[in-house]
C-alpha positions as CSV (number, residue, x, y, z in Angstrom):
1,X,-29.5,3.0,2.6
2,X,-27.7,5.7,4.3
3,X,-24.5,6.7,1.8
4,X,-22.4,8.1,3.9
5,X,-19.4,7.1,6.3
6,X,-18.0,8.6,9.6
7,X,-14.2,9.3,8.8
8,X,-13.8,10.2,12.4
9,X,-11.2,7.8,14.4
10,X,-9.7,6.1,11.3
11,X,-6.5,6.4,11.7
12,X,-4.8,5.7,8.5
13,X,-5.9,8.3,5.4
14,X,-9.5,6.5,3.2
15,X,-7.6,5.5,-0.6
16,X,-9.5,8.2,-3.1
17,X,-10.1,7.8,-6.2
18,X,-11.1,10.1,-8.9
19,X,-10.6,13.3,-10.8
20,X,-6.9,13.0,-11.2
21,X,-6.3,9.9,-9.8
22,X,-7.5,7.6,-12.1
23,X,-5.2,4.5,-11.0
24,X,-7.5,1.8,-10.0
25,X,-5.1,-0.9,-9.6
26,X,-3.4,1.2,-6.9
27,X,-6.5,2.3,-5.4
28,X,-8.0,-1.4,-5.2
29,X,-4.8,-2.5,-3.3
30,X,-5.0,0.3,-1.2
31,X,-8.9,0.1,-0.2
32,X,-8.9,-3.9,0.3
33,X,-5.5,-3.2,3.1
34,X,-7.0,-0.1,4.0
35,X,-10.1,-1.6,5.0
36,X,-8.8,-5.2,6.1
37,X,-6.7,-2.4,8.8
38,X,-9.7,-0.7,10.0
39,X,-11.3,-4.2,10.7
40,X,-14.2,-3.4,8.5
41,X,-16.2,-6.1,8.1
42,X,-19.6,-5.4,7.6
43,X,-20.7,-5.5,3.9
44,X,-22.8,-2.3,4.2
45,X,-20.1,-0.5,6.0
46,X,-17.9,-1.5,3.5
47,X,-19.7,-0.4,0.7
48,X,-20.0,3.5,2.3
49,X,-16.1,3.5,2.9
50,X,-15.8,2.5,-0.5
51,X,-18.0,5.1,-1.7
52,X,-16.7,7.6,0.4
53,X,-13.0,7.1,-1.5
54,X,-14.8,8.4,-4.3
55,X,-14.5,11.8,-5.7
56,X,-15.9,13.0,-9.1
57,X,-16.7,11.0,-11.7
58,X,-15.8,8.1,-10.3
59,X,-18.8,8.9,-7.5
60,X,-20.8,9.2,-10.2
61,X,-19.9,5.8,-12.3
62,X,-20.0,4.0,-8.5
63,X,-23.7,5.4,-7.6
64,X,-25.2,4.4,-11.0
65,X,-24.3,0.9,-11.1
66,X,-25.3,0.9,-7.4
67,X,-29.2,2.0,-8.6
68,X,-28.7,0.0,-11.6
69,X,-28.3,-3.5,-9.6
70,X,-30.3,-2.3,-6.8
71,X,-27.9,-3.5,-4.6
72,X,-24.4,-3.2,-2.1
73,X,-21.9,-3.8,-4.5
74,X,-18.3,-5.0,-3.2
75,X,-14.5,-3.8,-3.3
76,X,-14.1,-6.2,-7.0
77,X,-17.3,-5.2,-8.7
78,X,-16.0,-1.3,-7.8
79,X,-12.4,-1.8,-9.5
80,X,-14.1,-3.6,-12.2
81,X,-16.7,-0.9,-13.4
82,X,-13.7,1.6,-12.8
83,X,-11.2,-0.6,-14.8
84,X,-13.9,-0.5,-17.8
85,X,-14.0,3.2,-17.5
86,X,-10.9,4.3,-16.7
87,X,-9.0,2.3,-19.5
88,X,-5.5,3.5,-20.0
89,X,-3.9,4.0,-23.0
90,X,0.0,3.9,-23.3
91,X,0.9,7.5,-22.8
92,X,-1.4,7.9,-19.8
93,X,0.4,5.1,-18.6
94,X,3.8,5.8,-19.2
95,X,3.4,9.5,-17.3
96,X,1.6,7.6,-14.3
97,X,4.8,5.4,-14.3
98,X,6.6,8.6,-14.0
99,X,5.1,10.4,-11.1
100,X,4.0,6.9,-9.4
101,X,5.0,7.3,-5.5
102,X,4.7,4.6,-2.2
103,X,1.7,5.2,-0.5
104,X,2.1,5.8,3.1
105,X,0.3,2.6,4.6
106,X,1.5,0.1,1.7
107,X,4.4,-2.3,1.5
108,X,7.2,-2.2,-1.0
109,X,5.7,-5.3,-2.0
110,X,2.3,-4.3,-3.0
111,X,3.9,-1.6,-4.2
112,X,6.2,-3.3,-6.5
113,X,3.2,-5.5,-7.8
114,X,1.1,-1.9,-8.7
115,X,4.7,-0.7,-10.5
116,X,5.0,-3.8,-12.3
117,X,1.5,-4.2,-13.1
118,X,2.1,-0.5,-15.3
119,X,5.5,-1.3,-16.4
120,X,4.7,-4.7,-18.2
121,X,2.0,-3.6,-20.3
122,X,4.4,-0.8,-21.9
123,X,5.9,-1.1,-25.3
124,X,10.0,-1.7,-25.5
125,X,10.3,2.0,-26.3
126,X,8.7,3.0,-23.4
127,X,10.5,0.7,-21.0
128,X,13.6,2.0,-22.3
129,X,12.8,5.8,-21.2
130,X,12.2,4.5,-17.7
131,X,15.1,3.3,-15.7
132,X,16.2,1.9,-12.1
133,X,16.1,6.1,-10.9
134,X,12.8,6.5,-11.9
135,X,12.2,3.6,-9.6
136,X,14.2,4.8,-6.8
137,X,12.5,8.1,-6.9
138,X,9.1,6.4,-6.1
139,X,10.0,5.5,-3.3
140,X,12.3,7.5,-1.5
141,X,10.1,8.5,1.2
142,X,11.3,5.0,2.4
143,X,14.7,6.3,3.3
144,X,16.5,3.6,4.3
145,X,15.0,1.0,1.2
146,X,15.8,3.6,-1.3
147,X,19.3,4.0,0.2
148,X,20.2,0.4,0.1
149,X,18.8,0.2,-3.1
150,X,20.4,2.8,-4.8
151,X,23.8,1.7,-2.9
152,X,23.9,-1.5,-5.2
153,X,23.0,-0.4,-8.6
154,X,20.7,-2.5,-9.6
155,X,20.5,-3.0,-13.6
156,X,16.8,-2.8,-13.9
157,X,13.9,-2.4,-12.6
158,X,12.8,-5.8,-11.9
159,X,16.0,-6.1,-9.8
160,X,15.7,-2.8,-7.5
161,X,12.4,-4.5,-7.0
162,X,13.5,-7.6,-5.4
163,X,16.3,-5.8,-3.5
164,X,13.5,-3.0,-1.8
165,X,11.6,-6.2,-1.4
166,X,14.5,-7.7,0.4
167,X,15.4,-5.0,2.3
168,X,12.0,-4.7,3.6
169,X,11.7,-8.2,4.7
170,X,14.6,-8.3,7.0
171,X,13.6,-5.1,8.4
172,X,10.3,-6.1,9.5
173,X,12.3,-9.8,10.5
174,X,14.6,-7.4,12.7
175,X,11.8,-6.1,14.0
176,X,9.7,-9.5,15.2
177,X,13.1,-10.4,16.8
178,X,13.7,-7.2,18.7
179,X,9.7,-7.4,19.8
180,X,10.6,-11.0,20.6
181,X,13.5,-10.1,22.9
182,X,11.9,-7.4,24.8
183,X,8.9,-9.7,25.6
184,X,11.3,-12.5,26.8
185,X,12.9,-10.1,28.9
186,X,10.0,-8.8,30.3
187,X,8.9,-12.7,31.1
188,X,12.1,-13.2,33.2
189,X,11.9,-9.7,35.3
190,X,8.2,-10.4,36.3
191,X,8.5,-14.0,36.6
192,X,11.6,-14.1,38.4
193,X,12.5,-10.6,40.1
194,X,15.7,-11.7,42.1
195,X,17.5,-11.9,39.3
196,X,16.9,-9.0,38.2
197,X,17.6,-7.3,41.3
198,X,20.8,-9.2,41.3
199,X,21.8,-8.1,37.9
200,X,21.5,-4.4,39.1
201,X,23.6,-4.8,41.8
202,X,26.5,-7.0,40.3
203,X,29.3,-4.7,39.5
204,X,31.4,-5.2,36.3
């Protein structure tokens, strides 16, 4: 088998992880949208892409269990044998909590689930030297969700949470309706031309 992947094309960045990123979670989340996105269907293919977003050790662990079953191994059995490996204990998790950022190509909402994920295994005292900032700083790159959600002051995380969440779903609702509106427009102008041509030529 051939272990290696043309990169070439893709247009949205392959998920890595390894060396410092050791945030499978995260990385699992990205690499199932990632791939779901570059309709990759193929099992084989699949497996190199996978294999490909590996840098390090993690290249290392991946490959062995590969010779070791003799076999492809899928997107699961990857974040599995990484999850057994990469185990992290509180204080690891706590500073990944810290300098956690949105990805590019994921939703607030898987997002949220990766944030959470981290943020309910802490202990109390932990929780308590995070707040709703800490949140809002993760994602600011989303300009207009971290506006409105800084703009009402949410009293925890949990609740900045739902109102990114929020925010995001009636943006991409506002969105469906403009596309939705343009198309119907469209429809009329090619379907019936006089009335466009009489629009243009009524004055108001």
């Amino acid at each position: 088998m051939k272990m290696s992947s043309n990169r070439e094309g893709r247009k949205i960045p392959l998920p890595i992880i390894g060396g410092n990123n050791k945030n499978v979670k995260a990385w699992y989340i990205l690499m199932k949208n990632w791939l779901k996105m570059e309709k990759v269907t193929d099992d084989e293919e699949k497996f190199q892409f996978i294999l490909a977003g590996t840098v390090e050790e993690a290249t290392q662990i991946v490959s062995d269990k590969f010779v070791e079953a003799n076999r492809i191994l899928n997107l699961e059995e990857c974040r599995d044998i990484l999850l057994e490996r990469y185990h992290l204990n509180e204080d690891e998790r706590f500073r990944e909590l810290k300098t956690l950022l949105i990805m590019p190509n994921e939703s607030v909402r898987e997002f949220n689930d990766r944030y959470l994920d981290y943020y309910c295994q802490l202990s109390t005292d932990n929780k308590a030297k995070l707040s709703v900032y800490d949140y809002e700083n993760s994602i600011r790159s989303r300009t207009d969700i971290y506006e409105k959600v800084a703009y009402e002051e949410a009293k925890t995380i949990e609740a900045a949470c739902k109102i990114a969440e929020k925010v995001e779903r009636i943006k991409l609702g506002s969105r469906s309706v403009q596309k939705g509106r343009k198309f119907n427009n469209n429809n009329i102008q090619n379907n019936y031309p006089f009335i466009s041509r009489y629009s243009s030529n009524q004055n108001f």
